[in-house]
C-alpha positions, -999 to +999 in steps of 0.1 A: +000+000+000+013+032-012+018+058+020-002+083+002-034+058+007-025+047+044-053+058+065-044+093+088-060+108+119-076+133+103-091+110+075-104+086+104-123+116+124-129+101+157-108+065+153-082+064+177-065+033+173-070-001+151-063-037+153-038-056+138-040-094+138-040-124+120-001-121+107+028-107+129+030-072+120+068-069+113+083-044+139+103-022+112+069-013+096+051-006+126+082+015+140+073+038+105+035+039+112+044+047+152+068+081+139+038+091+123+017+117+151-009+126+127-017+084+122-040+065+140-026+044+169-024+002+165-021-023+183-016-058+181-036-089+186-032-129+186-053-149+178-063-181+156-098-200+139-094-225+172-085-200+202-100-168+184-088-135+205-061-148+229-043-117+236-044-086+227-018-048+230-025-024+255-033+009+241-014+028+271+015+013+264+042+030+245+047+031+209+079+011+208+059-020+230+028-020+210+054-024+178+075-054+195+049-077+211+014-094+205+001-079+237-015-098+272-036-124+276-075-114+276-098-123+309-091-158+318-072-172+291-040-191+300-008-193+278+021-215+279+054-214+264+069-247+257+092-274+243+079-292+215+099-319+217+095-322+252+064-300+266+083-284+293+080-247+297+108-226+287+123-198+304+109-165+299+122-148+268+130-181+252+110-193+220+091-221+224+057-236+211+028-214+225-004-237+241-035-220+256-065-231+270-096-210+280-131-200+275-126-192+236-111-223+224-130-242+205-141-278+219-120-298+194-119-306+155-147-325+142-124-353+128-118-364+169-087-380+154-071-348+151-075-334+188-050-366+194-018-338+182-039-310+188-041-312+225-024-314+251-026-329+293-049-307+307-067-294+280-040-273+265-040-266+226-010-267+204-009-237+187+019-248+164+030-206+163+067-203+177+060-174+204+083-160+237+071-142+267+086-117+283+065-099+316+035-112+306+038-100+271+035-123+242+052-120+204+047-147+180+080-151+160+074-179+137+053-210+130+069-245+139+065-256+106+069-222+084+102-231+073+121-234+038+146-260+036+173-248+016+202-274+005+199-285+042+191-252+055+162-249+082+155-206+072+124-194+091+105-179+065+093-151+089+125-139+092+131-135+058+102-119+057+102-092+084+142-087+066+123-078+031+095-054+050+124-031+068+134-016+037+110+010+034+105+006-003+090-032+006+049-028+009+042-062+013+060-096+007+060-139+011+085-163+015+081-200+005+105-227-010+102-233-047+081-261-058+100-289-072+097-293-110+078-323-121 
């Protein structure tokens, strides 16, 4: 999107702020839209079909938070950060798999043999997102399985693409691995 057709204060009249979910918002681009004081303020929020609105940015908190982090967990959902090879929590600030459990998750898949890798002891759902906490707050940093293998290279294709969306001349972009010829 062109910055010329980003929305602006003054072209929203009374919006304040706006949500951002659904793909991690890369940090370099919401840095730009944060030095902006005539924009509207944004602020992040995870979620997914099977645990819809699981946390969510504070809009008190400073620009540069709201642009690093997918925000707190909402009421009384619960998050973990954990292993995936072994399920043990990981330290805080460490990446792990992120499982939640709570009053939005959905009762299960209705193919019951799925639930069988999608849950957890306890009632805990695998998100499958790669996430770390730090005080509470949550950032998803990659999906377990949203990587390209590259002559034996594991490369996290949300790296690659947060790299590509720093450069200010990148609007949008998507990393996968070539499909084989056949």
């Amino acid at each position: 999107m062109p910055a010329s057709a980003r929305p602006t204060r003054a072209a929203c009249g009374s919006c304040r702020s706006a949500v951002r979910a659904s793909h991690p918002r890369p940090c370099a681009r919401a840095r730009r839209g944060s030095a902006d004081p005539a924009a509207a303020g944004a602020k992040r929020t995870y979620g997914s079909t099977e645990y819809p609105t699981l946390t969510t940015g504070r809009l008190g908190d400073e620009s540069e938070r709201q642009a690093t982090n997918d925000g707190v967990v909402i009421g009384p959902a619960e998050m973990r950060i954990v292993d995936a090879a072994t399920a043990v929590d990981v330290p805080e600030g460490t990446a792990g798999e992120l499982w939640a459990r709570g009053p939005e998750m959905f009762s299960g898949y209705l193919d019951a043999e799925l639930d069988a890798s999608a849950f957890a002891a306890g009632g805990w759902f695998r998100t499958g997102d790669l996430a770390t906490c730090v005080d509470g707050y949550l950032t998803i940093v990659d999906r377990l399985k949203d990587i390209v293998i590259r002559c034996g290279e594991n490369i996290s294709a949300a790296e690659v693409e947060h790299a590509l969306l720093s450069h200010p001349a990148v609007a949008d972009c998507a990393a996968s691995s070539r499909c084989p010829m056949r």
